[in-house]
Steps between C-alpha positions, in 0.01 A plus 500: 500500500672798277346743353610760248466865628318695257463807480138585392384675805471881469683661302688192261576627187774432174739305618699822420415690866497151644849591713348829593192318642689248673668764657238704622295201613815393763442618890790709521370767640762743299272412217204484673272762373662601185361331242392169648239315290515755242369466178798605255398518156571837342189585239740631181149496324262722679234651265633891505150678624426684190154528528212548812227305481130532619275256701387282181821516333652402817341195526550417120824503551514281810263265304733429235800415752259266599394296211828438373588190404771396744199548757236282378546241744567761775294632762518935559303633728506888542393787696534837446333787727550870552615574851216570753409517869134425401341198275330776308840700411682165373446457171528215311735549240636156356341160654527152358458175713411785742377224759674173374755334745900564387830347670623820660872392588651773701215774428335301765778681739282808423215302746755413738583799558223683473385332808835480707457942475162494618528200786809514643614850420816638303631516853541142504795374668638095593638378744839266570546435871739283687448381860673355783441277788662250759385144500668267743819763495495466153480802253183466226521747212145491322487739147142602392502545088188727421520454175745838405587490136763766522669293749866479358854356618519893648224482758647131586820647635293777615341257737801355565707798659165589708541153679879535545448861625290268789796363583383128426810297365332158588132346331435153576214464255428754226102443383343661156142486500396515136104442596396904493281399197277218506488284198724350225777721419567352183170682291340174400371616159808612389734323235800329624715694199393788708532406841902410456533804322626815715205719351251221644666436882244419781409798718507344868548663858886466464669686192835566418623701171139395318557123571703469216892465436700590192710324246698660204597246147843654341664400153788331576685334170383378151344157577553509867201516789399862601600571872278516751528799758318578864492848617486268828828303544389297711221337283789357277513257739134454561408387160536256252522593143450300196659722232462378139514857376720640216706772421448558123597711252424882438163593288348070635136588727476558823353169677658497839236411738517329876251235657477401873397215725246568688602327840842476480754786435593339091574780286460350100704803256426404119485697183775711319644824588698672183843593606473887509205515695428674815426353789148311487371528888188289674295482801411212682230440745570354873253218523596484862499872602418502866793238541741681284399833681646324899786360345584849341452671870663223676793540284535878542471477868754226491672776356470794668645265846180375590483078576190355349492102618192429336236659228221389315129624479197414713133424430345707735565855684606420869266569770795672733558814621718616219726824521534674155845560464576611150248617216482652119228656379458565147423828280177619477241360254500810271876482480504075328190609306665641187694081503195364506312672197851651319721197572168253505710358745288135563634426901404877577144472334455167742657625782278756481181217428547310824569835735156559395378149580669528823381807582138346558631237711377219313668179635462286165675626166669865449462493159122414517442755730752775348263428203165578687642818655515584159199432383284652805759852488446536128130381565460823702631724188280385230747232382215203459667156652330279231704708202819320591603166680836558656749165624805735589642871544756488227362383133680211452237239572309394178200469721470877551233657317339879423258662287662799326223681673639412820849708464317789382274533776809417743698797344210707462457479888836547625540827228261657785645303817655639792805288404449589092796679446754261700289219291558723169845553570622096587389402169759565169519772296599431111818539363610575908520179713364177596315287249480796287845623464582389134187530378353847334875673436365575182179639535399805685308367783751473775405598840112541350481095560489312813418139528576177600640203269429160510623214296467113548563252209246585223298780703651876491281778722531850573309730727530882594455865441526724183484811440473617144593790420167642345249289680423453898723245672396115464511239699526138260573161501633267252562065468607310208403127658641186326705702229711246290751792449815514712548817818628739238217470255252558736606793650545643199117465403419616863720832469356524175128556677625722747718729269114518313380573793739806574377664204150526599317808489240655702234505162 
């Protein structure tokens, strides 16, 4: 089975940026953190803010946004409320579909989050650990995966030179154990465009470089195939590619696009790639991570001198006395924040999920229980657990679903949390970074706006804080559901309310 990877996950938009989103989607960590996910339309038509407007005039103009048209058929649910520690000092200032259910896409991050702060602290540290033992005078190697997300080629060889600095040159059986979180890796309501794409890899106890691998499409001549590059020379020889792709001529479209198989390593290249182009990078997801991950160690200890006789990974954790021999231990949890609400960064944001499910020790589903830990933290803020239903930590399922009430109130709460400003300050700032970066250049409300984006096919949101400059700072939230308008469009109309928004004044 093939299938086409798509990019309509956050942030896809013209085909334009399309290379620059490729880019920033692959798991090279050299890119990591830049712009990954980023939503890169430049607004060349922001309304100049000419005028202020009052309370009533506010909402007129928010009102006619919303009855255009081009929105008929679309669902907009809004919330606007002026910054307050106390129910009585947040006033409503905008609210439509206050209480209606929205797709949030990656604004659900925003609960994720939220929750990760408060339960497990931005202290929050994981865990890689390799240990040793002697079976029969043979030499067992077991790795324990915890599910580290900023795990990277780097920390492999890290690992590596700690076990040679043992003096071991000898491993008889090398064992990953990829069981650290219970359940399906593969997020079962998920699309399968998504879960082959690099921006949709499983998050599972053993991760290397965001379970995803690069390839790069290059003009070659007029009316020849485009060539197909690995930043990993040794997947050349991994994969088999089907490459009915086209160089064409200067000025044709852009329609170079790859597919995968989804059990076998088949790479399908099709779609034409004019002859002065750039290159036109992609990211593909490792349907087999916690395999790919051994093979990747075995090799490097093969390597570094180190004879590895057999690998593979085992169903359960051994009941021996183990000796831990070599371990990695990732950055804190207020340090990968900012690339899960800047970067919306999907494999962080479930990462994340099922360290909170595992936290609680539940033996049956991480993801399930990541998702309760949610609920009951929030629960204990104010954050009512019937305003959203919530299938995953990232957005990207469909399923996922939120009242425009229930960001406020989540953002409202953490403004006065313990954690508020480290919250505040991992979500992007317009016209700065992140999902943001592009967007505002052109009217004056940079660094007075933070929020998080989110964007899957047909449904646009955006959460955060503003702070006008004439009014008190708000708090808002804003979805455009089942939009027949492409990325662009509806970011446009989104910016549109939140430039309106900028101008309020206190009267």
């Amino acid at each position: 089975m093939v299938f086409k990877l798509v990019q309509h996950a956050e942030h896809p938009v013209d085909r334009t940026f399309q290379i620059l989103e490729r880019v920033l989607r692959t798991p090279l960590k050299g890119l990591l953190g830049i712009v990954c996910g980023a939503s890169l339309w430049v607004s060349s038509s922001q309304p100049a803010v000419a005028q202020e407007y009052c309370r009533a005039d506010l909402v007129e103009q928010i009102d006619a946004i919303s009855n255009r048209p081009d929105l008929t058929q679309a669902h907009i649910g809004i919330l606007v409320e002026q910054q307050g520690s106390t129910a009585a000092e947040r006033h409503v200032i905008v609210e439509r579909n206050t209480d209606k259910w929205f797709v949030p896409a990656s604004t659900l991050k925003l609960l994720t989050t939220a929750a990760a702060l408060q339960h497990l602290g931005p202290d929050f540290q994981i865990k890689t650990s390799v240990y040793a033992t002697q079976q029969d005078n043979k030499t067992h190697l077991y790795i324990m995966g915890r599910g580290d997300p900023t795990f990277t080629d780097t920390d492999l060889d890290n690992l590596v030179q700690q076990i040679v600095q043992q003096g071991l040159q000898h491993i008889d059986y090398l064992w990953g154990y990829d069981g650290y979180f219970s359940g399906r890796a593969v997020h079962p309501n998920w699309e399968w465009e998504d879960v082959l794409a690099g921006y949709g890899a499983s998050a599972n106890g053993l991760i290397l470089n965001e379970n995803a691998i690069g390839v790069t499409l290059y003009p070659t001549e007029l009316g020849q195939p485009l060539r197909v590059e690995w930043p990993e020379p040794t997947q050349a020889a991994r994969w088999q590619v089907n490459n009915t792709s086209l160089t064409v001529t200067t000025g044709e479209p852009i329609t170079a696009d790859v597919g995968r198989d989804w059990s076998q390593p088949i790479l399908h290249v099709f779609g034409n790639l004019p002859i002065d182009a750039g290159p036109d990078p992609f990211a593909l997801a490792i349907t087999q991570p916690g395999i790919h991950f051994i093979e990747q160690f075995e090799t490097r200890l093969s390597q570094a001198g180190i004879t590895v006789v057999a690998d593979g990974l085992t169903p359960s954790w051994p009941s021996l006395q183990l000796t831990e021999i070599a371990t990695i231990t990732s950055p804190a949890l207020s340090e990968w924040l900012p690339i899960i609400n800047q970067d919306s960064n999907n494999l962080y944001a479930e990462a994340l999920l099922k360290s909170l499910g595992r936290s609680t020790g539940n033996p049956n589903d991480a993801i399930q229980a990541g998702t309760e830990v949610v609920q009951e933290t929030l629960s204990d803020v104010g954050i009512a657990a019937n305003s959203y239903q919530m299938v995953d930590g990232s957005g990207l399922s469909r399923h996922n679903l939120v009242t425009p009430r229930t960001l406020v109130d989540t953002l409202q709460s953490m403004a006065y949390n313990s954690h508020g400003n480290l919250y505040r300050r991992s979500l992007t700032t317009a016209g700065e970074d992140g999902g943001l970066n592009y967007r505002y250049r052109n009217a004056p409300i940079q660094v007075k706006l933070q929020a998080k984006t989110g964007y899957v096919s047909n449904n646009e949101s955006l959460a955060g804080y503003l702070q006008p400059s004439n009014h008190p700072p708000l708090v808002f939230s804003i979805f455009l559901n089942n939009a027949a308008l492409s990325a662009t469009d509806m970011r446009k109309i989104i910016d549109e309310i939140v430039v309106n928004l900028a101008q309020l004044n206190d009267c």
